[in-house]
N, C-alpha and C positions, 0 to 999 in steps of 0.2 A: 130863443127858447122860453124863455121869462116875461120878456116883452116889458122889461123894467128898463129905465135910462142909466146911463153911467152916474150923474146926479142923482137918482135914490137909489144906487147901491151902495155909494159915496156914505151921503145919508143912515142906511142902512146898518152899518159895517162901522160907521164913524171915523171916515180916514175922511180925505181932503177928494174932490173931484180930480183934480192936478192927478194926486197918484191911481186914481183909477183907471182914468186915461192912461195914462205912462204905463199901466202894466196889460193894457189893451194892446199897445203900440208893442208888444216884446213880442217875440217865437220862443217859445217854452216858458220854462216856470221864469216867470220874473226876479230881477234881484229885489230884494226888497227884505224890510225886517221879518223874520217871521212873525212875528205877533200882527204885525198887519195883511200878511198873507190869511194868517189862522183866521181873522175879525172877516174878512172876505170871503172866504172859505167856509167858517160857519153860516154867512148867511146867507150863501147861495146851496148850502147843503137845506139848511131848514125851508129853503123854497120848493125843494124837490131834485135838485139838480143832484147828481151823481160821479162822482169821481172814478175814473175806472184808469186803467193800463198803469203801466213803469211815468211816471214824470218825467223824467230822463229820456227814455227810449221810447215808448210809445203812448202818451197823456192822450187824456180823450174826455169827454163827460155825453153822461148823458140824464133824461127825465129818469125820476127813480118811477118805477113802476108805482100806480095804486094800487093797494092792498082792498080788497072787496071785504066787507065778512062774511062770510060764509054761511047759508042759513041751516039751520037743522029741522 
């Protein structure tokens, strides 16, 4: 979706590549601290990405729509 590597989201986020991998590797929400969930989380939200559905039950993401502005 991003077309970014696990290495600069690692980067990004400022966890370790190791755990980024390892939370690629899970089915649903990975165990992990939340603070490094949140640091991951923020910054694939600031890219665009979208969190939608239950985590538990139905998790999903998708592009957050662009906003246009609107002319008058």
């Amino acid at each position: 979706m991003l077309k970014i590597s696990a290495a600069e989201l690692a980067a990004l986020a400022n966890v370790s590549w190791k755990t980024v991998q390892r939370m690629e590797a899970v089915e649903g929400v990975p165990s992990s601290r939340a603070g490094t969930l949140e640091c991951i989380q923020a910054v694939l939200e600031a890219a665009g990405i979208e969190f939608i559905g239950d985590p538990a039950t139905s998790p999903g993401v998708r592009l957050r729509p662009e906003k246009h502005p609107t002319s008058t």
